[in-house]
Biotite code that builds the C-alpha atoms (Angstrom):
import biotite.structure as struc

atoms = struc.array([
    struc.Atom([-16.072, 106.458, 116.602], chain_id="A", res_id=1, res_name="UNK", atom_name="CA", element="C"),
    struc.Atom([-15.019, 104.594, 113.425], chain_id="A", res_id=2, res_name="UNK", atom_name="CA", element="C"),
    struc.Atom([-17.946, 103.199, 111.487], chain_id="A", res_id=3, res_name="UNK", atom_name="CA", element="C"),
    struc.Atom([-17.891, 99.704, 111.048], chain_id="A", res_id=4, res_name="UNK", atom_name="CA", element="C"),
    struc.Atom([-17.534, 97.908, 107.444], chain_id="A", res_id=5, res_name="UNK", atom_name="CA", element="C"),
    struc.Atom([-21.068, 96.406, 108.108], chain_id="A", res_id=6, res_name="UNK", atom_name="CA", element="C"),
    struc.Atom([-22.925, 99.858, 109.553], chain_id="A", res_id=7, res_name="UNK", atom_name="CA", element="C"),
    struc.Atom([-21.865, 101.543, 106.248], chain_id="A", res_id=8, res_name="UNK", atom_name="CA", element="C"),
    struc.Atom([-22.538, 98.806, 104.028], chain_id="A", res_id=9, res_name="UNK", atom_name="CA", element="C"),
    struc.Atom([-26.737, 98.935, 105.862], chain_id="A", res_id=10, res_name="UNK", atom_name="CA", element="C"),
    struc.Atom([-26.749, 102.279, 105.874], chain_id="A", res_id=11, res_name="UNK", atom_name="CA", element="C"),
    struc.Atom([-25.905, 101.836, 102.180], chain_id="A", res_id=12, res_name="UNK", atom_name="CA", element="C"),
    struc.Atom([-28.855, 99.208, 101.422], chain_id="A", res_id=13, res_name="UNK", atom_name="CA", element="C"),
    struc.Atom([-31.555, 101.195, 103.613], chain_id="A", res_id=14, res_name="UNK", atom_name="CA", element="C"),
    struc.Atom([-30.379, 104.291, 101.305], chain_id="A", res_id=15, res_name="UNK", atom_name="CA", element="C"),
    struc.Atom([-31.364, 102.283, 97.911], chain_id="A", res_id=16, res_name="UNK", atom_name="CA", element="C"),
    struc.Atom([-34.208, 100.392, 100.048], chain_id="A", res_id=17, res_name="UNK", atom_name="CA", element="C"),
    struc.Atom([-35.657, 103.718, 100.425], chain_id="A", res_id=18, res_name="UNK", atom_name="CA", element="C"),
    struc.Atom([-35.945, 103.586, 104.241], chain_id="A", res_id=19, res_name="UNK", atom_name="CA", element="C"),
    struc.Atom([-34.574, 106.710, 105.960], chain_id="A", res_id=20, res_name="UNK", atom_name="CA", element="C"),
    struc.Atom([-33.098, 106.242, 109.792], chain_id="A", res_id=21, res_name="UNK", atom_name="CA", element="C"),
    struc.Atom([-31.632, 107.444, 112.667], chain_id="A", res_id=22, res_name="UNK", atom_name="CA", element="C"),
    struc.Atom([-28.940, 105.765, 114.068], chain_id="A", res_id=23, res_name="UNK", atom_name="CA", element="C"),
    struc.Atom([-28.389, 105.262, 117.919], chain_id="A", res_id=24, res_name="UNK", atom_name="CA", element="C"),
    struc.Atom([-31.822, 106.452, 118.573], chain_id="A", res_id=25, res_name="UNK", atom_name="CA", element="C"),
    struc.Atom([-32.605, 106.545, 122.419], chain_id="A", res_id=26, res_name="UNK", atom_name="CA", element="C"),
    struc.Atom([-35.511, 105.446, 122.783], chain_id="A", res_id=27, res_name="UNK", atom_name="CA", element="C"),
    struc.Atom([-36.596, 105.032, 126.544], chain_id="A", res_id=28, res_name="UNK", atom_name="CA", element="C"),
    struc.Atom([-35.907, 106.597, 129.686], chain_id="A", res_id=29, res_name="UNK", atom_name="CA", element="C"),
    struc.Atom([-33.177, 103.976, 130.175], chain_id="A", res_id=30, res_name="UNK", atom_name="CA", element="C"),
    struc.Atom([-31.037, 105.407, 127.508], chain_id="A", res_id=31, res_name="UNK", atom_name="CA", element="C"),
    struc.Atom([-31.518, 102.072, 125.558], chain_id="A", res_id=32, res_name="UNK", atom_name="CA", element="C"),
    struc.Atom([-30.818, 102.990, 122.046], chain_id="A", res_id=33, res_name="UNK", atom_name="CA", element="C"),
    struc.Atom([-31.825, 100.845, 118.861], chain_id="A", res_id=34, res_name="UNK", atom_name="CA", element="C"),
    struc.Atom([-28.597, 101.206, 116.043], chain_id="A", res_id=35, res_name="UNK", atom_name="CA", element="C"),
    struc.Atom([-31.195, 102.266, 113.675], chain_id="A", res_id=36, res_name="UNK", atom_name="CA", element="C"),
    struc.Atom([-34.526, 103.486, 113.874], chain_id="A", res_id=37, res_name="UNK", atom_name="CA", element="C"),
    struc.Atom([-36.394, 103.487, 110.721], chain_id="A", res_id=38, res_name="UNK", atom_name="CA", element="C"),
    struc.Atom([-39.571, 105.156, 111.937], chain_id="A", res_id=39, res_name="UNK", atom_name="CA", element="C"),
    struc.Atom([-43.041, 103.487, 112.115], chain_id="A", res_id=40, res_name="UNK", atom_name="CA", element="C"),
    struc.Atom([-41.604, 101.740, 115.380], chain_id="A", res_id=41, res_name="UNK", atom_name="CA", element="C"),
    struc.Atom([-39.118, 99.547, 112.861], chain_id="A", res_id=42, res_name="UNK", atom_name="CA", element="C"),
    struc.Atom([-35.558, 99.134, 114.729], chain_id="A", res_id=43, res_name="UNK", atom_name="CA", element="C"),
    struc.Atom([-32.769, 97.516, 113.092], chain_id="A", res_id=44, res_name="UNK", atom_name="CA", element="C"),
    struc.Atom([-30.099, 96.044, 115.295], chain_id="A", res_id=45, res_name="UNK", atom_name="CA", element="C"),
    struc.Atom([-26.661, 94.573, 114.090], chain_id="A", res_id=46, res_name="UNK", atom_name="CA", element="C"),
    struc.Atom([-25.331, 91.891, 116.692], chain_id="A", res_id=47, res_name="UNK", atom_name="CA", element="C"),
    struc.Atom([-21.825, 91.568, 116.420], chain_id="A", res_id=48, res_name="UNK", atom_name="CA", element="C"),
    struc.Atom([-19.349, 89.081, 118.174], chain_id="A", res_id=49, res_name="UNK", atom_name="CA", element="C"),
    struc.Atom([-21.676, 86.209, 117.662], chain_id="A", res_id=50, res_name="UNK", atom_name="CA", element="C"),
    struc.Atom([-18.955, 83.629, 117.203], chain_id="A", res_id=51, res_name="UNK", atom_name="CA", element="C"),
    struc.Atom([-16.220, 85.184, 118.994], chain_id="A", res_id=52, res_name="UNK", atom_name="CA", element="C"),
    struc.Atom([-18.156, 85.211, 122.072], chain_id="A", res_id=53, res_name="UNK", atom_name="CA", element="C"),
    struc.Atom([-18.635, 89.037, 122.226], chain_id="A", res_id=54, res_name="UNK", atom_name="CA", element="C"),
    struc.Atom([-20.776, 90.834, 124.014], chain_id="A", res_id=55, res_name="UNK", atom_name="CA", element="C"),
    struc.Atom([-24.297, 89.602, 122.306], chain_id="A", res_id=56, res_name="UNK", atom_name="CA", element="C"),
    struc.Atom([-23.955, 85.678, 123.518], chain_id="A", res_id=57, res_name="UNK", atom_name="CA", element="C"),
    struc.Atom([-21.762, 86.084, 126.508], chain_id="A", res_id=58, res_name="UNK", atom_name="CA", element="C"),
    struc.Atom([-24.152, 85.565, 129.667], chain_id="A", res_id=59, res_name="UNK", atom_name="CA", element="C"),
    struc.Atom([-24.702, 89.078, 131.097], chain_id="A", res_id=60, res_name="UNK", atom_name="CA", element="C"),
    struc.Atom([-25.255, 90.963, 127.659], chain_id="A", res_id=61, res_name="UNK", atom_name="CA", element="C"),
    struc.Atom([-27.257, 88.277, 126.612], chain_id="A", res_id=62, res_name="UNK", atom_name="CA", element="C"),
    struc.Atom([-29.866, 88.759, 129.385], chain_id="A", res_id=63, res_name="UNK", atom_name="CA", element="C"),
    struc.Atom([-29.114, 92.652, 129.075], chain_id="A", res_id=64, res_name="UNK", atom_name="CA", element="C"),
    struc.Atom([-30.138, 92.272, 125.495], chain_id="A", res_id=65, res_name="UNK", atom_name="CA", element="C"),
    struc.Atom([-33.196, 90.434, 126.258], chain_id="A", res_id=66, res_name="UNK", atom_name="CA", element="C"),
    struc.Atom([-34.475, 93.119, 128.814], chain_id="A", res_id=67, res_name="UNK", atom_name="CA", element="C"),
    struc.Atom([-34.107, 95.683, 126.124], chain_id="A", res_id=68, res_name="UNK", atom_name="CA", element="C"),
    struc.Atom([-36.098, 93.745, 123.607], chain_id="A", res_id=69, res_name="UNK", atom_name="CA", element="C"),
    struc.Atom([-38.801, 92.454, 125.619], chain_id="A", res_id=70, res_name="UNK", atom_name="CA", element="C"),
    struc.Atom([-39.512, 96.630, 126.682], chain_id="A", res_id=71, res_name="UNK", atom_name="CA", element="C"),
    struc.Atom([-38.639, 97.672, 123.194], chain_id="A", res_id=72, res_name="UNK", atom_name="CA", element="C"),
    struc.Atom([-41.791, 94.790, 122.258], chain_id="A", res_id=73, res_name="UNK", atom_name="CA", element="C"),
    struc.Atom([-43.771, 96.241, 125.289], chain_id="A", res_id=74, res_name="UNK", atom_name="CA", element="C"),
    struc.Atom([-43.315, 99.828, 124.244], chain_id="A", res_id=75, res_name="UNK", atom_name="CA", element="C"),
    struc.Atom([-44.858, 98.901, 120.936], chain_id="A", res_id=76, res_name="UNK", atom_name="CA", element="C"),
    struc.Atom([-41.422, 98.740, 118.815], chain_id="A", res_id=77, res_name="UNK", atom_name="CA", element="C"),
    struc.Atom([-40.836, 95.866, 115.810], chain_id="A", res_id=78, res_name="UNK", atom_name="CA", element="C"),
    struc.Atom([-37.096, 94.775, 116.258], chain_id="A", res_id=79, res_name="UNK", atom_name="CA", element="C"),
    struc.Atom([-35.461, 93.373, 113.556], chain_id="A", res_id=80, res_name="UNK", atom_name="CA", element="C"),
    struc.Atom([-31.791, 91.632, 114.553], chain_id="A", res_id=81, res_name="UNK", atom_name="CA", element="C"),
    struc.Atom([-29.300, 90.793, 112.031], chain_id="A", res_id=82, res_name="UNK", atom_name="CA", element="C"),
    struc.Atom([-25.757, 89.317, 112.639], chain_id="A", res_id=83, res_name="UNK", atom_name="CA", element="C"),
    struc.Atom([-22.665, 91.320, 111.268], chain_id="A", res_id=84, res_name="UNK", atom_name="CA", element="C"),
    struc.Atom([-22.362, 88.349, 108.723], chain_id="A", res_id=85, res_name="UNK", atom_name="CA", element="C"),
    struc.Atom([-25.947, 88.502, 107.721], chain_id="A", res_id=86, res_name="UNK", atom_name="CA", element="C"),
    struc.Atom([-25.300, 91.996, 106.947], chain_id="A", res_id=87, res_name="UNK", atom_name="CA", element="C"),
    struc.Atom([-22.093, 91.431, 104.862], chain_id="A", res_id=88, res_name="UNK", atom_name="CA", element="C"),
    struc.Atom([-23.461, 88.867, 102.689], chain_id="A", res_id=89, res_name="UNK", atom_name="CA", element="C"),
    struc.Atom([-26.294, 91.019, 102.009], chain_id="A", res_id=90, res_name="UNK", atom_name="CA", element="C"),
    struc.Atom([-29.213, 88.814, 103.432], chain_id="A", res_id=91, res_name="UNK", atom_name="CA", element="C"),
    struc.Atom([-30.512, 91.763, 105.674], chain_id="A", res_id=92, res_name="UNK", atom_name="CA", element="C"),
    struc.Atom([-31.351, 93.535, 102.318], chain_id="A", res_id=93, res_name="UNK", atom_name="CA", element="C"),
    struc.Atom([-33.107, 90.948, 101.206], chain_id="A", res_id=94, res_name="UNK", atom_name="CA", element="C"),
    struc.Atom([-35.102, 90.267, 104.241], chain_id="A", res_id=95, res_name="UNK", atom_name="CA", element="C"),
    struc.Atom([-35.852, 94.175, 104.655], chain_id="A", res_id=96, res_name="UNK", atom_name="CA", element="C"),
    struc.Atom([-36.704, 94.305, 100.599], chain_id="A", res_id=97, res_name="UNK", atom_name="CA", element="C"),
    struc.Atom([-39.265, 91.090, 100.958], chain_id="A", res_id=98, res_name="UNK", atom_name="CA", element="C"),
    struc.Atom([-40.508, 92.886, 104.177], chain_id="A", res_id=99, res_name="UNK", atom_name="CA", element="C"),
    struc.Atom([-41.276, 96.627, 102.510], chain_id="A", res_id=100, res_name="UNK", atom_name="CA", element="C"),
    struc.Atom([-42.962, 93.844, 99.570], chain_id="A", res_id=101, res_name="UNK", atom_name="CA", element="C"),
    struc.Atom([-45.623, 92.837, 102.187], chain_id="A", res_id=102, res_name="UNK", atom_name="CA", element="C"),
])
């Protein structure tokens, strides 16, 4: 699979972050799988298609997504969502750089 202008351009700002990951890490018996995990229980997930109606607002992934999360929150994991745009214009590094601050 081709990697997507945003997943290279995260996995470029966790790189000089200094966060390590694993991307599409499985991580329940579901086969749910988190687009990065970052370790400590810190996911990162990019949600695409949020103005072209893709899969992340359309009715059925919507509540799919929201049964992943809530167990992902149950199982002890810290989700942190970011839209493809968010990622582009570089505000996920700057939330995850104020967040490593704390």
């Amino acid at each position: 699979m081709k990697a997507k202008p945003a997943n290279i351009l995260l996995e470029k700002h966790l790189k000089e972050l200094g966060l390590s990951w694993v991307p599409e890490f499985v991580f329940s018996d579901r086969k749910w799988r988190f687009d990065y995990y970052c370790g400590n229980h810190l996911a990162i997930e990019i949600e695409g298609g949020v103005y072209s109606r893709g899969r992340h607002t359309r009715g059925s992934g919507y509540e799919k997504d929201l049964e992943k999360y809530n167990w992902a929150t149950l199982l002890g994991y810290r989700v942190l969502r970011f839209s493809t745009g968010q990622v582009l214009r570089g505000e996920a590094k700057e939330f995850l750089a104020k967040w490593l601050e704390k």
